[in-house]
C-alpha positions in Angstrom: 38.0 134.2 82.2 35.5 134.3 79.3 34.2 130.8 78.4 36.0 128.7 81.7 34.5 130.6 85.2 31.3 130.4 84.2 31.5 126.5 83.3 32.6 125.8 86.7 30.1 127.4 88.8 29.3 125.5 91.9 25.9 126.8 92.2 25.0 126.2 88.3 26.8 122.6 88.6 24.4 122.2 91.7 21.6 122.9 89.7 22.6 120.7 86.6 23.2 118.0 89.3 19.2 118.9 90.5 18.5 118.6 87.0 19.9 115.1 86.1 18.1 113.7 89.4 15.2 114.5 88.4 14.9 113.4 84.6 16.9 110.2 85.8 14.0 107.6 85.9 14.7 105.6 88.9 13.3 102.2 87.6 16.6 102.0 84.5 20.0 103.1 84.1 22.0 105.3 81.6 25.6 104.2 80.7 27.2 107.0 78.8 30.3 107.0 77.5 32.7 109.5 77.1 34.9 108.8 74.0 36.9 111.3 74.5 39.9 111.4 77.8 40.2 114.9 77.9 36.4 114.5 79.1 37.2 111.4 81.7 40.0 114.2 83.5 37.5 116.6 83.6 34.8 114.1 84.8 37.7 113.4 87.9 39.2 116.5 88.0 35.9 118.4 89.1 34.4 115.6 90.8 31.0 115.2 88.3 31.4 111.7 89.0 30.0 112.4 92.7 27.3 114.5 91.4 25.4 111.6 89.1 22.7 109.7 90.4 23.2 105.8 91.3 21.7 105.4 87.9 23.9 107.2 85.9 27.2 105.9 84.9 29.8 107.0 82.8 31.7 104.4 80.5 35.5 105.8 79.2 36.2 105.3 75.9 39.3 104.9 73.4 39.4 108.7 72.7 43.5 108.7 74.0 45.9 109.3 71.2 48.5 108.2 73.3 46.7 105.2 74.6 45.3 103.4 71.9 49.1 103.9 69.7 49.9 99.9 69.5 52.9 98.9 70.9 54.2 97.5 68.0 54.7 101.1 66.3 56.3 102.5 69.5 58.6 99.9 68.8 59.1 101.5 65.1 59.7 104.6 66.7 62.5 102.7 68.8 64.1 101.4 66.1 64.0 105.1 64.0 65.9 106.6 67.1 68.3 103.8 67.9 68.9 101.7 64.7 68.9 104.9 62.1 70.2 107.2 64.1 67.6 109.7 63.3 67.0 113.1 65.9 63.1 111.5 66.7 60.5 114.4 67.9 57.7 113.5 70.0 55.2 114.8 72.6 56.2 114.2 76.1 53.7 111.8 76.7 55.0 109.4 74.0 58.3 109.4 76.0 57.2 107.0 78.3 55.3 104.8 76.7 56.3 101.4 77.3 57.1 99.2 74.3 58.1 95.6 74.2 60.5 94.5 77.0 59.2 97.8 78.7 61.2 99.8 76.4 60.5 103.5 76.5 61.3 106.8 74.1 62.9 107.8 77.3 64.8 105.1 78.6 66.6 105.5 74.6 67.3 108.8 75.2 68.8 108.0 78.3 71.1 105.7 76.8 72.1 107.7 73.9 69.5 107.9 71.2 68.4 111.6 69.9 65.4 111.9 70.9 63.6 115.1 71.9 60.1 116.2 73.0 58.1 119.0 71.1 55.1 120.9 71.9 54.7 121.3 68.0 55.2 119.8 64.8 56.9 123.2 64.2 59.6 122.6 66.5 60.4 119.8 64.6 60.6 121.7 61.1 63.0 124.5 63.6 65.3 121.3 64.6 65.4 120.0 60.6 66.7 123.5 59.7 68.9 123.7 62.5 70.6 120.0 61.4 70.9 120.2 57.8 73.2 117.2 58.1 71.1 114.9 60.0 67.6 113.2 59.2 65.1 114.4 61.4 61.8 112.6 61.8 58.2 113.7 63.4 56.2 110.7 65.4 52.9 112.3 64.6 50.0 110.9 66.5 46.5 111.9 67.6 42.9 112.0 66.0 41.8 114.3 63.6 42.3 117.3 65.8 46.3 117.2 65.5 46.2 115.7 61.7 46.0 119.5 60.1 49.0 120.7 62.3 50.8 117.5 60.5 50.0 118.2 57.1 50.8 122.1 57.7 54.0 121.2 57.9 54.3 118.7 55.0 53.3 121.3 53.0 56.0 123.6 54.5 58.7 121.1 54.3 57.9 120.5 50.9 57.7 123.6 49.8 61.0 124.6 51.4 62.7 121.1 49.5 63.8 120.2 53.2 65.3 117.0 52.3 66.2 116.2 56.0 62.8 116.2 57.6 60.2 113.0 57.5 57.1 112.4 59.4 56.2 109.1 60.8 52.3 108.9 60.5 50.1 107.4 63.3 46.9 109.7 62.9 43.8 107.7 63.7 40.3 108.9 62.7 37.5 109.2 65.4 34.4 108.1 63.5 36.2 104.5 62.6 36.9 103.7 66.1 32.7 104.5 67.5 31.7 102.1 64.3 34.0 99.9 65.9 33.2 99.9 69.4 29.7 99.3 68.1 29.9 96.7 66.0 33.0 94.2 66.4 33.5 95.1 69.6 30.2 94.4 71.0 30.3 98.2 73.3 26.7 97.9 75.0 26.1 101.7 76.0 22.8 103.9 75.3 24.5 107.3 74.5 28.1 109.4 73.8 29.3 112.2 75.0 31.1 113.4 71.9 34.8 114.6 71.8 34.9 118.6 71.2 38.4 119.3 69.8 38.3 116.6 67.0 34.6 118.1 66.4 36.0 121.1 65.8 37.5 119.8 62.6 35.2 117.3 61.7 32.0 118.7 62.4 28.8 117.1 64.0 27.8 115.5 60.7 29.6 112.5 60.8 28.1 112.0 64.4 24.9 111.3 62.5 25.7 107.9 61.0 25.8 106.2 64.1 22.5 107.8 65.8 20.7 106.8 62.4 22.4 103.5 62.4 22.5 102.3 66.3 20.0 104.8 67.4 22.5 106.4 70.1 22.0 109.8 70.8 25.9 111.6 70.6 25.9 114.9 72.4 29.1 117.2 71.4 30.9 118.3 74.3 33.1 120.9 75.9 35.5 119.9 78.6 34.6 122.0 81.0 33.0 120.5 84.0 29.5 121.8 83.3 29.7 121.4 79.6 30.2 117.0 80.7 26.8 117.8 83.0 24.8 119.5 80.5 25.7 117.0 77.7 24.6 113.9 80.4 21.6 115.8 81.4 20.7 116.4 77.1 21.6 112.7 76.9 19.1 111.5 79.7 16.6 113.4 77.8 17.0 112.2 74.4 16.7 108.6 76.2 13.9 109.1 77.9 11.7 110.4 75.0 13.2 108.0 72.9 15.2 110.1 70.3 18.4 109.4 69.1 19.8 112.8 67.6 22.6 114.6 67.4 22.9 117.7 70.0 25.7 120.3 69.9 26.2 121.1 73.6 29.6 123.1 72.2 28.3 125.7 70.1 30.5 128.0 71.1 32.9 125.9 68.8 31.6 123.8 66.9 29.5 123.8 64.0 27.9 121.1 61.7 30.6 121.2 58.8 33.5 121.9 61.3 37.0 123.6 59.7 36.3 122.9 56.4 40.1 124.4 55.6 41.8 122.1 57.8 39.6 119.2 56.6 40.7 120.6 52.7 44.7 120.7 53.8 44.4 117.4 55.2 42.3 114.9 52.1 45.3 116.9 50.1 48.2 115.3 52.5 46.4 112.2 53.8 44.6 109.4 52.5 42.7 106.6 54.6 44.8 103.2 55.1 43.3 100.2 54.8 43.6 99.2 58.3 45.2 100.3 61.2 45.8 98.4 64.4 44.8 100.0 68.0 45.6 99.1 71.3 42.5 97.2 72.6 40.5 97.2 69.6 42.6 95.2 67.3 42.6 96.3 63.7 40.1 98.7 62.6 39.2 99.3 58.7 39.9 102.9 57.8 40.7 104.2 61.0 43.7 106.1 60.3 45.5 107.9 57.6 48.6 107.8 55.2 51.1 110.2 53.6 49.5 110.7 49.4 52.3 109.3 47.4 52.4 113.2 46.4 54.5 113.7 49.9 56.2 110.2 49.6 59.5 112.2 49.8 58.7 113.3 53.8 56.9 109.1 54.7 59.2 108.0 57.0 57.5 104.8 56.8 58.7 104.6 52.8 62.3 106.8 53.6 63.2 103.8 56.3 61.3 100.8 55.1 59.4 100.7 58.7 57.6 97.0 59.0 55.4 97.0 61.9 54.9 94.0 64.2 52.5 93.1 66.3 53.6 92.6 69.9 51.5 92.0 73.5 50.3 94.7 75.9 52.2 93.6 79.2 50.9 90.7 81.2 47.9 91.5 83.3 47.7 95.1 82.3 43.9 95.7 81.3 44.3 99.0 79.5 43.0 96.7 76.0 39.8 96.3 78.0 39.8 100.1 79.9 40.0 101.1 76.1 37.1 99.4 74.8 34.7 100.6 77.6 35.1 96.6 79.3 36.5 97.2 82.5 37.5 100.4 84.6 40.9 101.2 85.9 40.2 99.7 89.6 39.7 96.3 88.2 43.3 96.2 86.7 45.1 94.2 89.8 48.4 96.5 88.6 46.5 99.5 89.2 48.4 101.3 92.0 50.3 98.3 93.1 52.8 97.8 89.6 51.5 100.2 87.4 51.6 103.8 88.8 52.6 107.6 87.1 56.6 106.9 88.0 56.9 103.4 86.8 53.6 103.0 84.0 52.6 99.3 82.9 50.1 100.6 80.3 49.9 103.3 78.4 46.3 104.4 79.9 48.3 105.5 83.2 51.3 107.8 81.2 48.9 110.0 79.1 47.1 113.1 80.3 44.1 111.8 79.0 44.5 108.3 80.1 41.4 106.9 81.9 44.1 105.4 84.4 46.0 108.6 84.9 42.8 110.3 85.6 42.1 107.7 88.1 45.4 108.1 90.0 45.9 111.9 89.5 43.2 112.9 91.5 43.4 110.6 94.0 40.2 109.4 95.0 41.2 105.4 94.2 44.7 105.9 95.2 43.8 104.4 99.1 41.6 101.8 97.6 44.7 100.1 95.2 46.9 100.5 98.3 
């Protein structure tokens, strides 16, 4: 298949891996994070992890929708299904989150609440037709790649006066979060592999900020297995001569100014909040958007009067400090032992791009948390 086989050649991930030993200078080390978990599963998955040099170490970052979604809004989402009686559509992964008490999507619907997974925001529009009589909310999350999708359907929903339909907003901006991990957070790394889906939309540009600012260098991504080598390998270099740029390893895709349609569709929706809270980085400044007063009809938040809470991640689960690049999933003491796929702690072991999850799923840790 065009664009996959040929970015998992063993032969040309053998000579990347040649490559990256020997630009690699022996005497330091490179800690480069990958913001994005889409890249941490492929770094497992394909076992590039194995292939880097003792020197070479990749850090995961925050880049999880699902992950970094505080627990204090899952409860919100809770209270939409249960308390209002709403039909709540989610993604799958969102379903077994675990709130406060260890309260899931899931463990609601088992006990009565409406609450059904989507693969779409359009599914959801399909099931407010479908119901004219009952209100039918969308708990919308992810970065700025799933925002457009979002607003889409705004649009639709107002257009079509569908009184029934609301969206609960949780989309969180990409750019906020690095500024973040950089300065209140204290993330000591020397480069980023940058997400490729959310570039997509949002263009390298905004990359540039932070290697004029921090002098990182931020290589753009694919997730294939050889796009995560090439993008170390252009990292390593960019070190090594002492640049901090921004490289495009995903040209296939991306493009400086990104989907400037989407990125039109969603300023007209969306506006920036004044601060958002996220699981293991606290509250960030302009990290995540809100429904324009223009779509107040469809803000669940406004429709409900939805008052969000602060509340704990669960006792001696380290997915705040997974997120924030501080620990790795084998230092968690649940890892394995309480916290596994069937019965999740943290969100960082329920989502398919959770650093834990990716960990776990391909098994090479799964003897040592025995």
């Amino acid at each position: 298949m065009k664009f996959v086989d040929e970015f998992r050649d063993q032969a040309l991930a053998m000579g990347l891996a040649a490559a990256i030993a020997r630009e690699a200078v022996p005497a330091r080390r490179y800690s480069i994070m990958e913001f994005c978990g889409g890249h941490t599963h492929a770094i497992f998955r394909y076992g590039v992890h194995d292939l880097m040099p003792e020197n070479v170490g990749f850090v995961h970052g925050p880049g999880c929708p699902v992950c970094v979604l505080p627990i204090g809004r899952i409860d919100n989402a809770l209270e939409l299904a249960e308390e209002h009686g709403v039909i709540l559509c989610s993604y799958g992964d969102m379903l077994r989150v675990p709130a406060s008490k260890r309260r899931s999507l899931l463990k609601a619907k088992a006990e009565g609440a409406d609450v059904r997974m989507v693969y779409s925001v359009d599914d959801a529009l399909r099931i407010a037709r479908g119901n004219p009589s009952r209100e039918v909310v969308f708990f919308a999350i992810g970065f700025e790649t799933t925002t457009p999708p979002t607003a889409v359907a705004l649009r639709t929903a107002k257009a079509e006066g569908l009184k029934n339909f609301s969206v609960f907003c949780n989309h969180v901006l990409t750019p906020a979060a690095l500024n973040h991990l950089l300065t209140a957070a204290g993330l000591d790394v020397d480069a980023f592999i940058g997400p490729s889906h959310v570039s997509s939309v949002i263009g390298s540009r905004p990359y540039e900020y932070f290697t004029e600012t921090f002098h990182r260098p931020v290589v753009i991504a694919g997730f294939e297995p050889l796009d995560v080598m090439q993008a170390a390998l252009m990292a390593i270099r960019q070190l090594n001569e002492g640049r901090a740029e921004v490289e495009n390893q995903y040209i296939r895709v991306v493009t400086r100014d990104g989907n400037r349609k989407a990125r039109t569709i969603v300023d007209e929706v969306f506006e920036r909040r004044e601060g958002f809270e996220w699981r293991g980085l606290g509250a960030v400044p302009d990290s995540a958007l809100r429904i324009r007063d223009s779509y107040a009809a469809f803000d669940a938040e406004k429709r409900f009067s939805i008052v969000t809470r602060s509340a704990p991640d669960a006792k001696s689960c380290e997915c705040a400090e997974i997120l924030r690049g501080a620990k790795k999933p084998v230092d968690c003491k649940l890892f394995g032992k309480g916290c596994t796929p069937d019965s999740p702690v943290g969100s960082c072991m329920v989502s398919s791009e959770g650093a834990c999850a990716a960990y776990w799923t391909y098994g090479r840790f799964r003897q040592e948390a025995a």
